[in-house]
DRENLOLUM-569732 format. One record per residue (C-alpha): x, y, z; residue number from 1. Coordinates in pm, 1 decimal. Layout:
drenlo x->X, y->Y, z->Z, pos->NUM
...
This chain:
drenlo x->7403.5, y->-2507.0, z->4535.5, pos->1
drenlo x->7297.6, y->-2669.0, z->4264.7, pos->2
drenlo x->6914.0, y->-2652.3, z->4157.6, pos->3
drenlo x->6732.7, y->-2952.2, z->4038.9, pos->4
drenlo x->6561.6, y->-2916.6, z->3672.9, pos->5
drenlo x->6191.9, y->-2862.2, z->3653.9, pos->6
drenlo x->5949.5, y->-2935.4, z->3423.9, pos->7
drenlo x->5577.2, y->-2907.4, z->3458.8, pos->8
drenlo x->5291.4, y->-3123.1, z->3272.4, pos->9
drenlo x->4995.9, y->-2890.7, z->3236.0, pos->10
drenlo x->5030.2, y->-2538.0, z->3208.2, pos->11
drenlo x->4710.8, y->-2495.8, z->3388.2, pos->12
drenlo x->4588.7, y->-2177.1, z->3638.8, pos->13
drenlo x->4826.7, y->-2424.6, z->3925.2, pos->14
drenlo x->5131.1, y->-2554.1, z->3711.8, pos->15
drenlo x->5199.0, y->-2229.0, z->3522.0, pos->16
drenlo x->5208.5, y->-2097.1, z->3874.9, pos->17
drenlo x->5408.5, y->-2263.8, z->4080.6, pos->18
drenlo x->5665.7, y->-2297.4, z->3742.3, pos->19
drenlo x->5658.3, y->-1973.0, z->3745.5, pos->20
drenlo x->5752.3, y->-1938.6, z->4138.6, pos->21
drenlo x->5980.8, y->-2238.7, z->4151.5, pos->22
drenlo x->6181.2, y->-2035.9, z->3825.3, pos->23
drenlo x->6223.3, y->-1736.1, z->4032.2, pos->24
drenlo x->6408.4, y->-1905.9, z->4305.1, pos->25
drenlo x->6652.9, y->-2078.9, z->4073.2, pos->26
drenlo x->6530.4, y->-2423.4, z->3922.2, pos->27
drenlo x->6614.4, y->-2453.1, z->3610.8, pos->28
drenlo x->6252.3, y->-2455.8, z->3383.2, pos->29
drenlo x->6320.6, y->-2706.2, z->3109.8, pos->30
drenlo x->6002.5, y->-2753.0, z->2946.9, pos->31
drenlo x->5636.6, y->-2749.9, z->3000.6, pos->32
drenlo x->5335.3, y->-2867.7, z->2814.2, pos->33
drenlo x->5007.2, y->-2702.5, z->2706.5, pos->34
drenlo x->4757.4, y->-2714.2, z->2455.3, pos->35
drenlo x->4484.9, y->-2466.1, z->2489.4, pos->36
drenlo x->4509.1, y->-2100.1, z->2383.0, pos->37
drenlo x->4421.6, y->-2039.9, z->2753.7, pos->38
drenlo x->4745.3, y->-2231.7, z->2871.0, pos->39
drenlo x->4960.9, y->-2115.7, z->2600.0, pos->40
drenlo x->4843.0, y->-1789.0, z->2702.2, pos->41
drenlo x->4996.9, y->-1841.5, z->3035.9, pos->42
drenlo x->5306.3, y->-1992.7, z->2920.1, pos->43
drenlo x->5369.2, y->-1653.2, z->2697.8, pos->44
drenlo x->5272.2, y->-1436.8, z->3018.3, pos->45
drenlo x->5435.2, y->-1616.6, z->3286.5, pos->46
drenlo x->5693.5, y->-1848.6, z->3166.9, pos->47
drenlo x->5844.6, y->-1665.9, z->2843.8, pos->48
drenlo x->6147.5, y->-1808.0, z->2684.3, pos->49
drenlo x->6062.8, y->-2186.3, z->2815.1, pos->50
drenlo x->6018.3, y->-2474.7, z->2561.1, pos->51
drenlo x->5681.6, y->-2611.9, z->2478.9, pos->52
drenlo x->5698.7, y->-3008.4, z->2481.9, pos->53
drenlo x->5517.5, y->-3294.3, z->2488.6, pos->54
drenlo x->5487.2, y->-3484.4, z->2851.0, pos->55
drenlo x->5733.8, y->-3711.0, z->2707.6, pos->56
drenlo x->6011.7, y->-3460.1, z->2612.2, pos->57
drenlo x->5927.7, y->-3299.7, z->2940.6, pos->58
drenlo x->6027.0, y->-3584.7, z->3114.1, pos->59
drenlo x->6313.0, y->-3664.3, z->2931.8, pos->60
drenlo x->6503.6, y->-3343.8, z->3024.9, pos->61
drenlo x->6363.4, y->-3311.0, z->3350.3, pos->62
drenlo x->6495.8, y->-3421.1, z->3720.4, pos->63
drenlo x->6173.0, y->-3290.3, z->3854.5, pos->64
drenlo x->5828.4, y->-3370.7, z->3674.5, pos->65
drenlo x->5519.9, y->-3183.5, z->3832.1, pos->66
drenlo x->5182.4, y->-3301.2, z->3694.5, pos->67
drenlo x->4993.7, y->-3012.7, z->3716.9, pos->68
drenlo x->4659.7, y->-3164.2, z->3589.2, pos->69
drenlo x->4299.0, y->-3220.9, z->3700.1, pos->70
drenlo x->4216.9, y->-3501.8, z->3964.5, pos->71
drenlo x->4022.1, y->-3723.5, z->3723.2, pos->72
drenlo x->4297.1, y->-3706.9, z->3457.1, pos->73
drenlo x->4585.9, y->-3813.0, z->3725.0, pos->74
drenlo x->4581.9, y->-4184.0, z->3668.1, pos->75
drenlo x->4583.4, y->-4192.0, z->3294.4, pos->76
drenlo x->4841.2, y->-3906.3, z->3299.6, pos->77
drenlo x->5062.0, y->-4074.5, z->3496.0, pos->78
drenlo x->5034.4, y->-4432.0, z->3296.7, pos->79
drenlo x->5050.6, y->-4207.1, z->2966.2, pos->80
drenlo x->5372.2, y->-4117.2, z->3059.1, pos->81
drenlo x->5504.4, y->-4463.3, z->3229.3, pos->82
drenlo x->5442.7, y->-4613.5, z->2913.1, pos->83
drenlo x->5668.9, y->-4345.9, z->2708.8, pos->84
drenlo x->5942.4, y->-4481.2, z->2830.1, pos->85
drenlo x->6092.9, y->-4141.8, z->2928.5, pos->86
drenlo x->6073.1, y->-4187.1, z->3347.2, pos->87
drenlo x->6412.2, y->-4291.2, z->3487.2, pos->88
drenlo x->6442.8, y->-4463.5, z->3863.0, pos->89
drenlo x->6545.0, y->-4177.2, z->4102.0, pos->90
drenlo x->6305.2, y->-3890.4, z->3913.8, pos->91
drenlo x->6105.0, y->-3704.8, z->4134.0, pos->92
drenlo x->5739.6, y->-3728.1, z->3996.2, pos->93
drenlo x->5504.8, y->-3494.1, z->4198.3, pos->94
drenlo x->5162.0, y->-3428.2, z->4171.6, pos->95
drenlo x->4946.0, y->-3147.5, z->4258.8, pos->96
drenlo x->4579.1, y->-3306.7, z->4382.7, pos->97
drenlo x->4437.9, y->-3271.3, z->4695.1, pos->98
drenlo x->4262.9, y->-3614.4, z->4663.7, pos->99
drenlo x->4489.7, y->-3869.6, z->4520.0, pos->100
drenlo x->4840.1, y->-3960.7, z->4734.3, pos->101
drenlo x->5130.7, y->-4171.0, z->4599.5, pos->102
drenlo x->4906.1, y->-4426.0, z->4471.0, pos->103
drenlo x->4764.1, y->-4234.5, z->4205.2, pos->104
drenlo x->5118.8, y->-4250.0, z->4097.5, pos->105
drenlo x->5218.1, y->-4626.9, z->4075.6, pos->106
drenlo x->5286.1, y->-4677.0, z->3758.0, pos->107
drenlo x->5573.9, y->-4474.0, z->3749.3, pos->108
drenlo x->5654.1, y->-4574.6, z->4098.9, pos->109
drenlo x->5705.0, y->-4915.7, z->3933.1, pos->110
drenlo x->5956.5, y->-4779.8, z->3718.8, pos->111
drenlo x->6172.2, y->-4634.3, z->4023.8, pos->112
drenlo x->6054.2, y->-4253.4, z->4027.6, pos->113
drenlo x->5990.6, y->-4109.8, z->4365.4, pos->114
drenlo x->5674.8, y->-4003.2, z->4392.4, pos->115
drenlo x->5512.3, y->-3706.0, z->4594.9, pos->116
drenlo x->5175.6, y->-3562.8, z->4664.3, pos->117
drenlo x->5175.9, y->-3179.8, z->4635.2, pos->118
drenlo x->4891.1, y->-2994.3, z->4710.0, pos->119
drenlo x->4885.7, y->-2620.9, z->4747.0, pos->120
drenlo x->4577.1, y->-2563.2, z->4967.1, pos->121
drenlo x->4451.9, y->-2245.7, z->4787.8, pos->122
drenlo x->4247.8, y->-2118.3, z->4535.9, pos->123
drenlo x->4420.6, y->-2024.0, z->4173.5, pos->124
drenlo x->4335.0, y->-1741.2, z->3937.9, pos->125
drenlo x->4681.5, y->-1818.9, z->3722.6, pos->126
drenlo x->4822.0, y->-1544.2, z->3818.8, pos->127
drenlo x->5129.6, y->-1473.7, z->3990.5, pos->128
drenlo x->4955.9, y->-1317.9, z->4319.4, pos->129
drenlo x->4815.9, y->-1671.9, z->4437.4, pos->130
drenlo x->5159.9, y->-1786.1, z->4578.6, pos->131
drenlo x->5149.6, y->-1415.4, z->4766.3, pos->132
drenlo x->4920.6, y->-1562.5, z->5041.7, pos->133
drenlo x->5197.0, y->-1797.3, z->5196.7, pos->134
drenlo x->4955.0, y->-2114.6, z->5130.9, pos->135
drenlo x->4983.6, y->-2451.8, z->5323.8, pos->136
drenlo x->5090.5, y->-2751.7, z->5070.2, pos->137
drenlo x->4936.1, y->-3070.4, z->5158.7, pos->138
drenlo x->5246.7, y->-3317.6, z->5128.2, pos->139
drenlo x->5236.6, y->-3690.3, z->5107.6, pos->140
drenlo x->5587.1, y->-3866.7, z->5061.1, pos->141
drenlo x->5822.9, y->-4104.2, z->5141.7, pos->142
drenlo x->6074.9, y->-4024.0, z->5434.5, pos->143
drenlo x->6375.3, y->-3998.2, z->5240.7, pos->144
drenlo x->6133.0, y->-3723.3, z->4990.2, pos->145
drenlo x->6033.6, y->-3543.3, z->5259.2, pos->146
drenlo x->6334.9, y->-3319.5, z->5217.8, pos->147
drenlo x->6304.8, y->-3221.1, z->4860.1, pos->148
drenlo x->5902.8, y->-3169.2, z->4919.8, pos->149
drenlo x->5980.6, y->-2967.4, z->5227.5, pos->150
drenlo x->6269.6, y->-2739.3, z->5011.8, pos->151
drenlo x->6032.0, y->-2658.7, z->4738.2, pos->152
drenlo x->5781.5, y->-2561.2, z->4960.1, pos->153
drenlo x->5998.4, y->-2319.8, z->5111.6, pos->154
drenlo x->6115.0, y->-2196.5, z->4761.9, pos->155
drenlo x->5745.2, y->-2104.9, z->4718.5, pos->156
drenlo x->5717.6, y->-1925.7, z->5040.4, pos->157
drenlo x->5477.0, y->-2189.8, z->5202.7, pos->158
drenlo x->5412.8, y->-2389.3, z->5524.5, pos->159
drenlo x->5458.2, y->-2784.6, z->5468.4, pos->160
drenlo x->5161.9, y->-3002.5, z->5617.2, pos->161
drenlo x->5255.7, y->-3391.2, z->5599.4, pos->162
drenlo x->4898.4, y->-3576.6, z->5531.7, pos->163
drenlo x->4907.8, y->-3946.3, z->5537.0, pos->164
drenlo x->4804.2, y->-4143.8, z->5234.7, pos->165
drenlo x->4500.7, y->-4305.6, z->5389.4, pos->166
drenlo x->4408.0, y->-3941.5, z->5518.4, pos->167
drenlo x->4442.5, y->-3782.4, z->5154.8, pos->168
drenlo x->4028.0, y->-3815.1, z->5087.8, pos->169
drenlo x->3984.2, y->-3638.4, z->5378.0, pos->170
drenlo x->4175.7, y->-3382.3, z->5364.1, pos->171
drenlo x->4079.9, y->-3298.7, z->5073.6, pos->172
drenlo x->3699.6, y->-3293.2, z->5210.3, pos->173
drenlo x->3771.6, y->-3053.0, z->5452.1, pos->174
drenlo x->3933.5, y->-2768.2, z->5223.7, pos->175
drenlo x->3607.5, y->-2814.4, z->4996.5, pos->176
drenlo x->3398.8, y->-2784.2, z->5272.6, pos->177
drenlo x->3539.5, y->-2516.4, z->5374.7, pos->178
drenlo x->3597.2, y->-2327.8, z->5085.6, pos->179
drenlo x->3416.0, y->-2436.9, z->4841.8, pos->180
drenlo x->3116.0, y->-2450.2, z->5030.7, pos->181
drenlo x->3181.3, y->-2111.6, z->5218.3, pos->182
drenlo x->3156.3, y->-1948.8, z->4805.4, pos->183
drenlo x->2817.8, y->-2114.5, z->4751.8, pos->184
drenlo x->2706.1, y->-1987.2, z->5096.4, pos->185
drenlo x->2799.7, y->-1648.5, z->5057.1, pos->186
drenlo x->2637.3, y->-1639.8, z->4719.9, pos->187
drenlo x->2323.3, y->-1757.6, z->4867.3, pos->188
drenlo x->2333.2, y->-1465.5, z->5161.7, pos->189
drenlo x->2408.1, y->-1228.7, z->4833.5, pos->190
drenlo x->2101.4, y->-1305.9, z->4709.2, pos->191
drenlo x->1871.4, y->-1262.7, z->5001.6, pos->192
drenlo x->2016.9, y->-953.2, z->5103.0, pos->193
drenlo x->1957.8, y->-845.0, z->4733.2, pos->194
drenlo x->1611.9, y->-988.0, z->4739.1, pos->195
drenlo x->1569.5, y->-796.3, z->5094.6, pos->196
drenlo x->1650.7, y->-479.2, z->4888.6, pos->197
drenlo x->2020.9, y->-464.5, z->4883.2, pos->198
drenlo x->2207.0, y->-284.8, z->4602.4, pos->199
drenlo x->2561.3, y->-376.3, z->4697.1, pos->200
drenlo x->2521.3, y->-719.5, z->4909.5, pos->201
drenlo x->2862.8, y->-743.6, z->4925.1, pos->202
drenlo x->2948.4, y->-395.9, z->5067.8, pos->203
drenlo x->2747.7, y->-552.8, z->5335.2, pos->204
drenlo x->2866.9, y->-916.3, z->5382.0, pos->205
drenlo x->3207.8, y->-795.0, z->5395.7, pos->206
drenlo x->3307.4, y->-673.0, z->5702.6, pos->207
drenlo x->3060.4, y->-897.7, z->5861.9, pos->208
drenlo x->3252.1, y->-1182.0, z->5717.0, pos->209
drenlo x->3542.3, y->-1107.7, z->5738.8, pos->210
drenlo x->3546.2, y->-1053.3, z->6117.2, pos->211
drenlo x->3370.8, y->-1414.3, z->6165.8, pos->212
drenlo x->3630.6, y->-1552.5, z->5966.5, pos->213
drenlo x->3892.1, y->-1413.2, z->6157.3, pos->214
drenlo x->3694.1, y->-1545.8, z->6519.9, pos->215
drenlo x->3655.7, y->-1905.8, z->6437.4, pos->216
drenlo x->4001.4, y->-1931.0, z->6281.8, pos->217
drenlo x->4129.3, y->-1807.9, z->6582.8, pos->218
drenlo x->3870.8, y->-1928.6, z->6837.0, pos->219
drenlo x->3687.4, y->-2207.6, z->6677.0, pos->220
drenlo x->3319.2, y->-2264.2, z->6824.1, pos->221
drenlo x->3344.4, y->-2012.8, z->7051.6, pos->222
drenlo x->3330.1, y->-1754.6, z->6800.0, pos->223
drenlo x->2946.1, y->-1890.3, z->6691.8, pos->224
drenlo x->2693.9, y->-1569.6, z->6794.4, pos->225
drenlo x->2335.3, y->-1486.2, z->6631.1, pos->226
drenlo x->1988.3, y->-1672.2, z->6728.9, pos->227
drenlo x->2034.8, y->-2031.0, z->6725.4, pos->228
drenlo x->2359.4, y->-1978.4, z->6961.7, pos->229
drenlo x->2097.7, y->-1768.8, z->7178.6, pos->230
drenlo x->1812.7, y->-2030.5, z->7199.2, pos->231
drenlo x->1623.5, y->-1726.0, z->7012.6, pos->232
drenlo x->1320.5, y->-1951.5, z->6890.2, pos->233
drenlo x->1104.9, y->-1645.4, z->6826.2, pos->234
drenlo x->1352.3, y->-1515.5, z->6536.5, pos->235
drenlo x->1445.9, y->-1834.6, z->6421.5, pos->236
drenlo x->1085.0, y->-1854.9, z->6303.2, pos->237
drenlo x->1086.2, y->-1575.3, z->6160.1, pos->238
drenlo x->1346.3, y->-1614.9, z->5943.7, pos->239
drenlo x->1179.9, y->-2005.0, z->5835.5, pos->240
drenlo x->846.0, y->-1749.0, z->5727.4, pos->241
drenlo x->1062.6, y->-1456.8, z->5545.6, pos->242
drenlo x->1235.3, y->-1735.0, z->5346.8, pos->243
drenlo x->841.5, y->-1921.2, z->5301.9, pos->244
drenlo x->748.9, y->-1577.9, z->5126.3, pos->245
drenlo x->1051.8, y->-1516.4, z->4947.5, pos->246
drenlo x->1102.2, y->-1581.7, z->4612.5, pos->247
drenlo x->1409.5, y->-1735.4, z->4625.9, pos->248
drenlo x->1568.9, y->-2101.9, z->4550.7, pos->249
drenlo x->1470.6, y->-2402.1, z->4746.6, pos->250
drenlo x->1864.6, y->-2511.4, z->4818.2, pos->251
drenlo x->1883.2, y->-2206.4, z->4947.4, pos->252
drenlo x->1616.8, y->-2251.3, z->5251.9, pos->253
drenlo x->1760.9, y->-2619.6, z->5242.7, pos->254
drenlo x->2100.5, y->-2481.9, z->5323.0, pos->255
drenlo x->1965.3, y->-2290.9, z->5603.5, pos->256
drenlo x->1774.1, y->-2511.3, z->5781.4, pos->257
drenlo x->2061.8, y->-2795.5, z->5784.6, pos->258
drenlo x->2338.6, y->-2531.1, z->5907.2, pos->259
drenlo x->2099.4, y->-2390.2, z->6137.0, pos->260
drenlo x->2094.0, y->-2820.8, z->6271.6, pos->261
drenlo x->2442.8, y->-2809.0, z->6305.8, pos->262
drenlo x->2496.2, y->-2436.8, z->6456.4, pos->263
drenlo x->2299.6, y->-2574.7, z->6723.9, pos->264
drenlo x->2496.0, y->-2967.1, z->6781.1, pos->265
drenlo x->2789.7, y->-2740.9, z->6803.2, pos->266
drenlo x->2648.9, y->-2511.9, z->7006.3, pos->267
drenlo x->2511.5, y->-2778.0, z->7269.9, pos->268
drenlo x->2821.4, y->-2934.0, z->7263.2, pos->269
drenlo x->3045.9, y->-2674.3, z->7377.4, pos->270
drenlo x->2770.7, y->-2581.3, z->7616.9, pos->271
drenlo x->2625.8, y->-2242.4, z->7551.5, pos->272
drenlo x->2291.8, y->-2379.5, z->7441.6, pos->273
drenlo x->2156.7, y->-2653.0, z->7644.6, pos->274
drenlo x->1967.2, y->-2949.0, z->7515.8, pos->275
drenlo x->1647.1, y->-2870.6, z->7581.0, pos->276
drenlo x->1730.9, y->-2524.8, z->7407.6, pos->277
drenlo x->1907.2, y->-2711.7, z->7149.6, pos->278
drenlo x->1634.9, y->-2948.7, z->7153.7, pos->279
drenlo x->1345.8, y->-2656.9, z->7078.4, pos->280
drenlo x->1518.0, y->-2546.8, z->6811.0, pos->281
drenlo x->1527.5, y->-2824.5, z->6614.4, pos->282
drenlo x->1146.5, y->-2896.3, z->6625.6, pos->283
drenlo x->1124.9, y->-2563.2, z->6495.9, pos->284
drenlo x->1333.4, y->-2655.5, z->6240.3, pos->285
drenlo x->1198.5, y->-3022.0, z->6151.9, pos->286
drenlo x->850.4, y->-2874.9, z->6145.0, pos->287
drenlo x->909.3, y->-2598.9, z->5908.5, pos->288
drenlo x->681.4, y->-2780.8, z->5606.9, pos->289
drenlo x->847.9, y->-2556.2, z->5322.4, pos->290
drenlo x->569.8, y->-2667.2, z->5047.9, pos->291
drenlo x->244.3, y->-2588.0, z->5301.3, pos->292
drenlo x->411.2, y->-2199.5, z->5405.7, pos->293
drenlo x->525.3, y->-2198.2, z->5017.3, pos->294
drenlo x->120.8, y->-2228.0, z->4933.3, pos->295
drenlo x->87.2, y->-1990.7, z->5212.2, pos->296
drenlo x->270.8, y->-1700.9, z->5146.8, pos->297
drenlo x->134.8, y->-1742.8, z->4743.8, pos->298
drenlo x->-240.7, y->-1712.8, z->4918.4, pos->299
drenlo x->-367.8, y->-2047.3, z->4762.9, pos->300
């Protein structure tokens, strides 16, 4: 069968990628753009022999166009090259942001390319181990594009997830939430433990983690355990005066207190802490005056 062309519009840690992938299982890789020593860098390593261009040129020769660039820069990338004059009606034009759906691509809808939001829902180091995972993409597409968005998702050895357009914001939301939130978390439990005395938090954190990880994935709420699951009041307080007298930053005790609030919502709702337990525990936790025990634990 014959493979559609490909060409990809920022050679970023994602484009370079997924060119890279989408190469190996037989599209033709007819140009690709990039700038910065870092990107050129990857071109050399990961796509060697393919023509540098300009997102105009790439288009030109391309039956595929992926524009593999940041989420703020999607818009004016997209009109950039709608006003080039190189986009032909029936091009596929995809896109690889978790935010933006087919609008983000309008102005070359106008012009008759088919556009398609795809979103691999994983983190990128740019190298070619990221596609190894088997990610979900987060597709957004016309019926009649579903196919081709559903082939090259297969040709990169992932799982297809069909978001809606008005459900693209969201979507988004919850992969930062729970990803990108989950690093600044685990950094903040790094630095406690190392603060506690620590020398290898992670060596610590990581079986620990990893086994929670695996519980709620597999049995959502029901996997919560530790105090605030318990209706333990008399450790939950002393955690709020360990983190008074630590030296440690403020979004730090912030972050605990609010998860701590919603361990317990969650809790009551699936019913292993009732609501006066529930209840308890969050006048310990709207009391905790983090400025007086801050004074406190410094003796003034």
């Amino acid at each position: 069968m014959t493979r559609l062309s490909l060409g990809v519009i920022g050679a970023g840690r994602v484009g370079a990628v997924l060119a890279s992938r989408l190469r190996s299982a037989g599209h033709p890789l007819v140009g690709v753009t990039g700038r910065s020593q870092a990107s050129l860098l990857r071109i050399r390593t990961l796509l060697p022999g393919v023509d540098v261009m300009t997102p105009a040129a790439v288009a030109a020769v391309s039956d595929i166009v992926i524009l593999a660039v940041p989420d703020d820069s999607l818009i004016a990338a997209a009109e950039e090259l709608a006003s080039s004059g190189s986009v032909r009606p029936g091009q596929y034009v995809l896109h690889t942001s978790g935010r933006h759906g087919l609008d983000a691509l309008a102005s070359l809808t106008r012009l008759g390319a088919r556009p398609i939001a795809f979103h691999p829902a994983m983190t990128f180091t740019g190298t070619p181990v990221d596609l190894d995972r088997r990610c979900v993409f987060g597709l957004t597409a016309a019926m009649d594009d579903r196919p081709l968005a559903a082939e090259l998702v297969t040709d990169l050895g992932g799982t297809p997830m069909w978001v809606e357009e008005a459900d693209r914001a969201l979507y988004h939301a919850a992969l930062a939430h729970g990803a990108n939130h989950l690093v600044t978390l685990v950094a903040q439990s790094m630095d406690l433990l190392r603060t506690a005395g620590s020398a290898d938090p992670a060596a610590v954190l990581r079986p620990l983690l990893c086994a929670a990880l695996d519980n709620v994935l597999a049995y959502g709420d029901a996997a919560l355990t530790g105090p605030v699951v318990r209706g333990d009041v008399t450790t939950i307080r002393a955690h709020i005066d360990a983190l008074a007298a630590a030296d440690i930053d403020d979004s730090t005790v912030d972050a605990y207190l609010e998860l701590a609030r919603a361990t317990a919502g969650r809790a009551e709702a699936d019913g292993r802490l009732t609501h006066r337990g529930a209840g308890t525990i969050r006048q310990v936790l709207d009391e905790a005056d983090w400025d007086a025990m801050a004074e406190i634990a410094a003796g003034i």
